[in-house]
C-alpha positions in Angstrom: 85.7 127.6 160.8 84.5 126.2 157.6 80.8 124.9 158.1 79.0 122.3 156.4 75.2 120.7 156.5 74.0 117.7 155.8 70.5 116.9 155.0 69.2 113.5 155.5 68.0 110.9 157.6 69.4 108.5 160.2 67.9 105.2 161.1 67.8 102.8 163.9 69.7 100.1 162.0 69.6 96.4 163.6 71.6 93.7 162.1 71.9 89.8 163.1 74.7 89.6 165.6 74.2 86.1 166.8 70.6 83.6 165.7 67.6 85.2 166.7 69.8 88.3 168.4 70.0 91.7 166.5 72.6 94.0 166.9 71.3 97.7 167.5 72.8 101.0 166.2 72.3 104.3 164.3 73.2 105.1 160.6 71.8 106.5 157.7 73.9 107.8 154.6 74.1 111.6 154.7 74.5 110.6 158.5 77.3 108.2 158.0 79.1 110.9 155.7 78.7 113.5 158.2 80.5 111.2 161.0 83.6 110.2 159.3 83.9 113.8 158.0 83.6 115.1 161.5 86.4 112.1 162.7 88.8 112.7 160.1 88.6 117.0 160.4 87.3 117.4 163.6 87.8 121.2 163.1 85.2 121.6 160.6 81.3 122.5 161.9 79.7 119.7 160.5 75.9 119.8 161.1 73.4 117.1 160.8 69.9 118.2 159.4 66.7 115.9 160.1 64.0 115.4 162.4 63.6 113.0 165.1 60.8 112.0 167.4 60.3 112.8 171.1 61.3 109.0 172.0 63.7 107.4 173.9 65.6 106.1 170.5 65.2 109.7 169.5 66.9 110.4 172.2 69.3 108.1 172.4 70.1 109.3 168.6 71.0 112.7 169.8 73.4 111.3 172.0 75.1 109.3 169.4 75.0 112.4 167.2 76.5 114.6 169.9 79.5 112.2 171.0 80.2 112.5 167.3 81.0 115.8 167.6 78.2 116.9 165.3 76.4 120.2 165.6 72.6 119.5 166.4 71.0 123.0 166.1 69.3 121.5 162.8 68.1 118.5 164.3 64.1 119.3 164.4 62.0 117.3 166.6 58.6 116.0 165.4 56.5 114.6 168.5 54.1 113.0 165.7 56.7 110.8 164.4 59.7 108.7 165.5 62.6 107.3 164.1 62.7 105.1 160.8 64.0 101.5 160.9 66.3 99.2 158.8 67.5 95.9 158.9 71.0 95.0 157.1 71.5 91.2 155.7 75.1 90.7 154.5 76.2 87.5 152.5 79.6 85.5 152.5 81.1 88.5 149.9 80.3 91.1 152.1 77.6 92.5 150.0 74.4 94.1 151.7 70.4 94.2 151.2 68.1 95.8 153.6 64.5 95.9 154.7 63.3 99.2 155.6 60.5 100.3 158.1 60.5 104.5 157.2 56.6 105.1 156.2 56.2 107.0 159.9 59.8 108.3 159.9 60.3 112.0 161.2 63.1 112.6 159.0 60.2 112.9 156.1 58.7 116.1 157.7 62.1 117.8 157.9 61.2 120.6 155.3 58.2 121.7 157.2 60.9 123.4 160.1 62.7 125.7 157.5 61.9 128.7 158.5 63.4 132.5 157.9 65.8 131.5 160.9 66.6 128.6 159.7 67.3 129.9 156.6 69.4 132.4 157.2 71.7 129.7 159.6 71.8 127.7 156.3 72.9 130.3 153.7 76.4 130.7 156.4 77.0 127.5 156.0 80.3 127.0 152.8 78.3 123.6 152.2 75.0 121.8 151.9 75.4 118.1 151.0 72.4 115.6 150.0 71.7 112.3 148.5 69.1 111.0 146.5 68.2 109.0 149.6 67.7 112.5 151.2 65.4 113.4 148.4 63.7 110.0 148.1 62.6 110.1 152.1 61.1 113.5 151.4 57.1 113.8 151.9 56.5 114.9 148.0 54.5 117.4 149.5 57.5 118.7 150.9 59.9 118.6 147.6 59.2 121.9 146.0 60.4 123.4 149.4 63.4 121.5 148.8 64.1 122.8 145.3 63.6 126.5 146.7 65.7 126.0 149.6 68.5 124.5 147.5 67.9 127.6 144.8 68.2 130.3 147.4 71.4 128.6 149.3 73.0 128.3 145.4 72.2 131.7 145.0 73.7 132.8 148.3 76.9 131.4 147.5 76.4 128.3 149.4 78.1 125.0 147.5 75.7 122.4 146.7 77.4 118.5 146.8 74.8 116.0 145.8 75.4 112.0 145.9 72.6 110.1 143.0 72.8 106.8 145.7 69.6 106.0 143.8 67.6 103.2 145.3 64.6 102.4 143.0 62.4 100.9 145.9 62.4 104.5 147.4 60.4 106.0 143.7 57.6 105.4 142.9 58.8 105.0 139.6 62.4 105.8 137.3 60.8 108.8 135.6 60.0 110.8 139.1 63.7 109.5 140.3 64.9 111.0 136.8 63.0 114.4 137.3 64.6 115.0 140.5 67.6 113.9 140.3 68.0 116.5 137.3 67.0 119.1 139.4 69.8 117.9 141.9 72.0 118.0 138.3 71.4 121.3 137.6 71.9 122.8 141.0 75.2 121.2 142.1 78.5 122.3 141.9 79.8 118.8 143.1 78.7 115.2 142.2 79.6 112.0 143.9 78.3 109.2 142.2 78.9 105.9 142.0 78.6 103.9 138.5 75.9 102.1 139.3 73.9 104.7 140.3 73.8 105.6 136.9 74.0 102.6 135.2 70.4 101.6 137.3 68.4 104.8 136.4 70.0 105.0 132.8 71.5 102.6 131.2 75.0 104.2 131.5 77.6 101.6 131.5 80.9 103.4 131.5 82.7 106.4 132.9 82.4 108.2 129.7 79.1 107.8 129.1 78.6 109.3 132.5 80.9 112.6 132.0 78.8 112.7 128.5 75.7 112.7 130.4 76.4 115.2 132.8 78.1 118.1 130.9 74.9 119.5 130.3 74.7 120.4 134.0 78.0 122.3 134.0 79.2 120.7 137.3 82.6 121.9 138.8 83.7 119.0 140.3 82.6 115.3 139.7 84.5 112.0 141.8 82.7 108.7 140.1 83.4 105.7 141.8 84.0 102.6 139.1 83.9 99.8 141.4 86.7 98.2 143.6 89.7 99.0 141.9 89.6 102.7 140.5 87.8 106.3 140.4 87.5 109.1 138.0 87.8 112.7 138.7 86.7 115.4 136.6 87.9 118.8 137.4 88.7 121.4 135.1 87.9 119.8 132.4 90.4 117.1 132.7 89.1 113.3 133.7 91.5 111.7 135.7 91.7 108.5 136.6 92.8 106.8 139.9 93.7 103.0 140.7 92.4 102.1 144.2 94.4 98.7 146.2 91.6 96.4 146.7 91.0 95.3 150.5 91.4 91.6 151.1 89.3 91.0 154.0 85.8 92.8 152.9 83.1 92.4 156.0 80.6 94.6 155.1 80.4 97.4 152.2 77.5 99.4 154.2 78.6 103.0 154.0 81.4 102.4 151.6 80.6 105.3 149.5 79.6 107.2 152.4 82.8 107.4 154.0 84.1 108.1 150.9 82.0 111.2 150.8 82.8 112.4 154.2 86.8 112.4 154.0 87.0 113.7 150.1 84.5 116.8 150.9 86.4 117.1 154.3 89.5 117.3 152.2 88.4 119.4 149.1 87.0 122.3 152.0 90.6 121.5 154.1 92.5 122.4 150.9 93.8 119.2 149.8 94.1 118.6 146.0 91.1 116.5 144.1 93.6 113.3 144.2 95.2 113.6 147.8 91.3 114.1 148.9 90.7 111.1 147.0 93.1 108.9 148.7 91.9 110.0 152.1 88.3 109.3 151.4 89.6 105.5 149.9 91.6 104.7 152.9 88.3 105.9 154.7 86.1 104.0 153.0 88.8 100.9 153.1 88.6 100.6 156.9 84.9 101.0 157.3 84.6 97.8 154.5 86.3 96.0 157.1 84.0 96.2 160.1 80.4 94.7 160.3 77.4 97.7 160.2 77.8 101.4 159.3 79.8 103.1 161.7 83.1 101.7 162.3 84.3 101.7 165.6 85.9 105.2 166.4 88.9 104.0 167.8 89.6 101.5 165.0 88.6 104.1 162.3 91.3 106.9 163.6 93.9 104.2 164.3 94.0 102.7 160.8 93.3 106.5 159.3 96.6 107.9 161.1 98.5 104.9 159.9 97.0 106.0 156.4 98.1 109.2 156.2 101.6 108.8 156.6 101.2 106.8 153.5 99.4 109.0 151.3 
C-alpha cells in the first residue's frame, strides 16, 4: 500500500449560510488535498500531519478526519492550543476572501512532536506533500526543523511534492516568503503551482517565465495551473499543454487547486500518465467549484467523479 503524508493545518471554517447564521465545517488546504485524494483512491494510506487541541472542536475534527478515511497516527495533540479559525466571503463570481483567526492555532507547534519515532514512520512513507500555507503557519522557531526533516526524508528516498499557494498576509514580508519557498524549490521533486502564485511573489506573468524560473531547482515533475481554461505539464523535459472545459455554474472556487492536488498525486502514485492524472484532478477540482465551502459533499463528489471517469 502506497503511503503518503500531508503536513499542514486544518481549520474550523464558518461561512454565511443564511443573514446573521454561519455555516460550520472543517478545511484547510493540505487537508482538503488529503480528503479528495483519499475519496478518489481509497486504497492509498493517506495521513494527515498537524496538531490539534484537547477541545471538543478538536475532537470533533478527529472525527471528521477519521470518517474520511484518513490515517491519524500523525495527528499530535497540543492541550496548550486549539484549533485555528477562518471565515470565507464569496461574491456573485464565486471568487473567495477570508478572515483568519490562527495566532493560538495548534497546527503551529506541529514540528515540536517529530521525534526519532516519528521520524522513522515518516521516512516509510513514498510521499510527503506541503504548501506554502504549511510553511507559512509554522512557528519560525520551528522552520529550521522543517528544512532538516524535509532533508533527511529526501535523503531517505522519500518524494517531496510542494504546492507555492503563497498568501502574502501569512509573511511577514516577500523576501522571507522568497527564502523559503526556495528552499521548498530546491528540495522538491514535484511542484504544483498555480500562475498566480508566482506571478504575486515574482512578477512572473506567463508559463514560460515560470519553467525558466524553476529549472535551476532541477524538479522532475511540475503541473502549473494557467487559470480556467488550460494547464502545463513539464515532465521530461517536454512542457505540455492541456485545455481544461470551463464549468458554467461556478459556486465557490475554495479548494479548487486543492482538489486538484489530491486526485493528480493520487494518480501519478496509482500509475496513471501525467495527462490522464491531470484530467482526474480537473474533473476533481470541477465538481468541488460547484458546491459552496471546501469539502464537497462526499456523495455528490464520488457520484459526479464516477460519471467522470468513464469519460476520461
Amino acid at each position: 500500500m502506497q503511503k503518503v503524508v500531508l503536513f499542514g493545518e486544518c481549520m474550523l471554517e464558518l461561512k454565511q449560510s443564511e443573514p446573521k447564521v454561519m455555516r460550520q465545517s472543517f478545511a484547510g488546504d493540505a487537508y482538503n488535498t488529503a480528503v479528495y485524494m483519499k475519496r478518489l483512491f481509497s486504497d492509498q494510506d493517506i495521513s494527515f500531519m498537524t496538531a490539534v487541541g484537547q477541545d471538543p472542536i478538536s475532537n470533533d475534527m478527529l472525527s471528521d478526519f477519521t470518517d474520511e478515511g484518513l490515517n491519524n497516527d500523525l495527528v499530535f495533540a497540543d492541550d496548550t492550543k486549539t484549533p485555528g479559525i477562518y471565515l470565507v466571503q464569496v461574491d456573485e463570481t464565486g471568487e473567495r476572501s477570508f478572515l483568519y483567526w490562527r495566532d493560538s492555532s495548534a497546527a503551529r507547534q506541529a514540528m515540536k512532536f517529530v521525534d526519532d519515532k516519528v521520524l522513522s514512520t515518516l521516512t516509510e512513507s513514498d510521499v510527503f506533500f506541503f504548501s506554502g500555507i504549511s510553511l507559512a503557519v509554522i512557528e519560525p522557531a520551528y522552520r529550521t526543523a522543517f528544512w532538516d526533516l524535509l532533508n533527511k526524508l529526501s535523503i531517505s528516498g522519500v518524494k517531496i511534492i510542494f504546492d507555492p499557494n503563497y498568501r502574502a498576509r501569512l509573511w511577514r514580508g516577500a523576501d522571507e516568503a522568497k527564502q523559503a519557498f526556495e528552499k521548498a524549490f530546491s528540495l522538491s521533486d514535484m511542484l504544483l503551482p498555480g500562475i498566480d502564485d508566482f506571478e504575486q511573489l515574482y512578477g512572473l506573468t506567463t508559463v514560460e517565465q515560470v519553467v525558466d524560473f524553476c529549472k535551476p531547482y532541477n524538479i522532475a515533475e511540475m503541473v502549473i495551473k494557467n487559470g480556467p481554461e488550460s494547464l502545463f505539464i513539464q515532465l521530461d523535459g517536454q512542457l505540455t499543454e492541456l485545455k481544461i472545459k470551463p464549468v458554467e455554474n461556478v459556486v465557490d472556487t475554495t479548494s479548487a487547486g486543492d482538489s486538484f492536488n489530491g486526485g493528480y498525486i493520487g494518480a501519478r502514485l496509482a500509475g496513471h500518465s501525467a495527462e490522464k492524472a491531470a484530467k482526474i484532478a480537473s474533473s476533481a477540482a470541477a465538481c468541488v467549484i460547484q458546491h459552496p465551502g471546501a469539502i464537497a459533499p462526499k456523495e455528490d463528489f464520488l457520484d459526479f467523479m464516477k460519471s467522470s471517469f468513464s469519460e476520461l
